[in-house]
N, C-alpha and C positions, 0 to 999 in steps of 0.2 A: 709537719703536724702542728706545732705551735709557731706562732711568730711575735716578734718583740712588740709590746705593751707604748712603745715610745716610737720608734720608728715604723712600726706597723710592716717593716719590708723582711727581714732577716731569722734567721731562728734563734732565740735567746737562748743564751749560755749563764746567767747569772741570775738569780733573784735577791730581789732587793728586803735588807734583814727586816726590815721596820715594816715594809707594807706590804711584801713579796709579790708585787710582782715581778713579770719577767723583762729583763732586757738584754742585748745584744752584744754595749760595746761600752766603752767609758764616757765614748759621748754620748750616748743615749741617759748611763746612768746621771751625768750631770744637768742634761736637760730635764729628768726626772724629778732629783732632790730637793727639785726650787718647791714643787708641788706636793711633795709625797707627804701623804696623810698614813700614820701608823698605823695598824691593824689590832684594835682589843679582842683576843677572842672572848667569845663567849662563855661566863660560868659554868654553863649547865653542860657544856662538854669537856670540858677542863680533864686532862688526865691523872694529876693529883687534886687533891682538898687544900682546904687554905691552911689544913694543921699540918701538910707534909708526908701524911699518908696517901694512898689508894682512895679515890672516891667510890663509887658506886658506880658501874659500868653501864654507860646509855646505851640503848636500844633501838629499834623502828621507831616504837609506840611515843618515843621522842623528839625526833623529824619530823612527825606524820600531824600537824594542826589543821582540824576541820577546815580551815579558810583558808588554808597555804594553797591549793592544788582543785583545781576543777576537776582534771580527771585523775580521780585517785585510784590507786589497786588498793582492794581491802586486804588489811595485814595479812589475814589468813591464807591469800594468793601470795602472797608476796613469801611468806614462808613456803614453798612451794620450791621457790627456786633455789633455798639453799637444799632440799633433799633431791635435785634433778642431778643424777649424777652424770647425763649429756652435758649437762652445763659447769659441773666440776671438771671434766675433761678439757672442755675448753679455756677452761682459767689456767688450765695446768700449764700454759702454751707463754714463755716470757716474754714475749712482744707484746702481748694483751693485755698483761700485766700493766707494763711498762704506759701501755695506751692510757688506759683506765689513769691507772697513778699521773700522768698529764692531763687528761681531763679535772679529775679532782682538784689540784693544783693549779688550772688554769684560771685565770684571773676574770677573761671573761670566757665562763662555759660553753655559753650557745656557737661563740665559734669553733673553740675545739671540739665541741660535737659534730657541727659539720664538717671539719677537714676529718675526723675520724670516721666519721659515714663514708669517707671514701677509702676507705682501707678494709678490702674484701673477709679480713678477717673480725674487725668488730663489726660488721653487717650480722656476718655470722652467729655468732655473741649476742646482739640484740633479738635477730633472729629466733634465737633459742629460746632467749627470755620470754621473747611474746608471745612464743608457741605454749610455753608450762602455763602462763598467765591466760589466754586465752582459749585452752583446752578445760582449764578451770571452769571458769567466762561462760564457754557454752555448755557446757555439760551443769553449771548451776541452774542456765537460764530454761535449758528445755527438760530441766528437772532430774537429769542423770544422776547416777552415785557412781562415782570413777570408782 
């Protein structure tokens, strides 16, 4: 699924605390540390507030910036997939899980997207998604009411 951020050949076992990403081996991580740029997250998803409590929990409508994304789903699809309960079925599955949570984590996305395209069970998963998305899609365009 993933492979090491430094060697590019291996699957990584470790991530690194400061910038996470992933590497492989000690000498990987040493070849790293010369370079490694720490990771600020972002404020505006911060899971506490700067006084110590709970902030206020982000949303789509948060991710979702007019100029981010050419082909956007509008929110109101996108809300779609969480009442598809085909598609809860499928999450209930912990490889997929597991997938997902490595994508998310992955350091660079686009390729754990493609090693995961070849794992017949996130096909499926995506699959699903673009079905609820795109049943939407036509049924908006040739003026249906599902």
């Amino acid at each position: 699924m993933q492979i090491c951020n430094v060697c590019r050949e291996q699957t990584p076992k470790y991530r690194c605390p400061a910038c996470k990403i992933r590497y492989c081996t000690l000498g990987c991580y040493k070849k790293h540390k010369d370079s490694c740029l720490p990771v600020e997250k972002p404020s505006t998803l911060d899971i506490e507030s700067t006084d110590g409590g709970p902030s206020e929990p982000w949303s789509v409508e948060d991710l979702l910036h007019k100029d981010d994304i050419i082909d956007k789903v509008p929110l109101q699809r996108l809300q779609l997939l969480g009442q598809s309960k085909e598609l809860r079925d499928i999450l209930c599955n912990p490889h997929l899980r597991r997938l997902l949570s490595s994508i998310d984590n992955a350091e660079n996305k686009a390729d754990a997207m493609r090693a995961a395209m070849r794992e017949p069970l996130f096909v499926e998963f995506s699959d699903q998604c673009l079905k609820i998305v795109e049943n939407e899609t036509n049924a908006s365009a040739s003026g249906d009411v599902l």
